[in-house]
Structures are given as structure tokens and as C-alpha cells.
C-alpha positions in Angstrom: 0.0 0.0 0.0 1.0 3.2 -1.0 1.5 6.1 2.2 -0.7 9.2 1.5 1.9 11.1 2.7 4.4 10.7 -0.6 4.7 12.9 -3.5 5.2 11.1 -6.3 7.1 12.6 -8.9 6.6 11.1 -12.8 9.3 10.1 -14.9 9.3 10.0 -18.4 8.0 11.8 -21.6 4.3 11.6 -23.2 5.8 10.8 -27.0 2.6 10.7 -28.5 -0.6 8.6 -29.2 -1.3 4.6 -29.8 -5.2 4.6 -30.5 -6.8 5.7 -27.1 -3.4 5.4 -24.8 -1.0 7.7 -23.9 2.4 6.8 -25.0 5.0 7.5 -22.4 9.3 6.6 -23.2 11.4 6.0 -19.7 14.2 6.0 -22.5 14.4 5.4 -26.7 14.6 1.6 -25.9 11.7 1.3 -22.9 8.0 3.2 -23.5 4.7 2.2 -22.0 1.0 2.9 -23.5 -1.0 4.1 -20.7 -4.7 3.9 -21.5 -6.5 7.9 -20.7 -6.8 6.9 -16.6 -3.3 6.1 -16.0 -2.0 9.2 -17.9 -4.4 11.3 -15.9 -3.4 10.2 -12.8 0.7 10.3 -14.0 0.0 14.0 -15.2 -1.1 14.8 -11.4 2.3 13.1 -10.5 4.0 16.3 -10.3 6.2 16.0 -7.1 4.5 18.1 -5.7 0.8 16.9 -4.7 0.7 13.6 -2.0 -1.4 10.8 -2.7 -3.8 12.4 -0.6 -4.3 15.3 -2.6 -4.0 13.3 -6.0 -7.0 11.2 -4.5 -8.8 14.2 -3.7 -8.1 15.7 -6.6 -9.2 13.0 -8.7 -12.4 13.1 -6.5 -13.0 16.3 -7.4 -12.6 16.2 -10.7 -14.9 13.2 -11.4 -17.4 14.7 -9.1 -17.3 11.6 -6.9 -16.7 11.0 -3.4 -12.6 10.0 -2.0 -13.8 6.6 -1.0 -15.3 6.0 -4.6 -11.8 6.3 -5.9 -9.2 5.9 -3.6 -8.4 2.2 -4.2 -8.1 2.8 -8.1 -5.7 5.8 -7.6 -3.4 3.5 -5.4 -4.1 0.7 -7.5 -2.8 3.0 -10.2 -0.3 4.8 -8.6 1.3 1.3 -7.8 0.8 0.1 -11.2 3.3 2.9 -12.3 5.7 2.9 -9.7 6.6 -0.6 -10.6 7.0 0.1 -14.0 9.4 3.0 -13.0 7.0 5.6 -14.6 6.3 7.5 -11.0 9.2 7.8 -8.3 7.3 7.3 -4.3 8.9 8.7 -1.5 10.4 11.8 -2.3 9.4 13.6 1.3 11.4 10.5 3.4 14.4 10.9 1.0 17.2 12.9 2.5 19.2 15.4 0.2 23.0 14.3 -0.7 24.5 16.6 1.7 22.5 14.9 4.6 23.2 11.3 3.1 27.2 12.5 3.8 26.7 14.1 6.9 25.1 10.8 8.1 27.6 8.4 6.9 30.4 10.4 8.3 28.5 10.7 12.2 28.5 6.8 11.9 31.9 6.5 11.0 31.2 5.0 7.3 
């Protein structure tokens, strides 16, 4: 399960279209076809919003309530995270100068 708290951050460039999906390329040799829900929901990815407000977003938008579509957004926002198309977990990461100042205090 996904934590709320998160802003995931897409990855990735919309290339063009294949039918009805969105196609997006990780890189000139890896792309993905992401059919108009998915691409929604990766366009929302913006590092900024949290799941939470990408859920209530989407809520909003579709006029529904945030129990009506928080399991697809997750389910959605997991599907792309394994395929490397959203980054989770930007607000636990630590910048590089932190990372160092860390490893040094424990003697690494």
C-alpha cells in the first residue's frame, strides 16, 4: 500500500498517441501505453501533490466522493511505480548533503 503522505514525482516523456493510450518513453529503448486513466493520474504526478491530494483531486474532478476512488488511484499509482514511470517517496528521502553528513557521524 502506498503512504498518503508521498509525493510522487513522474518520470518519463508523453511521446505521443497509440489509439486511445498515452504513449510515455522511460528511455528510446523502454515506453509504455498508458490507456486515458493512467495518464491522468501520472500527469497529477508532479512532485508536488501527496497521494492524498491526487486522490482528492481526482475526487473532485470526477465529481465523486474520495472513498469511490481511492483504491483505483493507489491501485494506479502502484501500477506505475513498478513500471518506474512514478518515483514514491520523495518527502522520506534525504538530500545528498544529509546522506554524507550521516555516513560520516556513523563512521562510514
Amino acid at each position: 500500500m502506498i503512504s498518503h503522505d508521498v509525493k510522487p514525482l513522474r518520470q518519463g516523456e508523453h511521446i505521443g498517441m497509440e489509439g486511445e493510450n498515452y504513449v510515455i518513453a522511460l528511455s528510446e529503448e523502454e515506453a509504455y501505453a498508458l490507456n486515458p486513466a493512467a495518464y491522468y493520474i501520472w500527469t497529477l504526478c508532479d512532485g508536488v501533490r501527496t497521494v492524498s491530494e491526487i486522490i482528492g483531486k481526482v475526487a473532485s474532478d470526477l465529481k465523486l466522493e474520495v472513498s469511490e476512488v481511492e483504491s483505483p488511484v493507489e491501485a494506479i499509482l502502484e501500477a506505475l511505480s513498478q513500471a518506474k514511470l512514478i518515483v514514491l517517496g520523495e518527502t522520506e528521502s534525504l538530500s545528498s548533503a544529509e546522506e554524507e553528513h550521516d555516513l560520516e557521524t556513523e563512521g562510514l
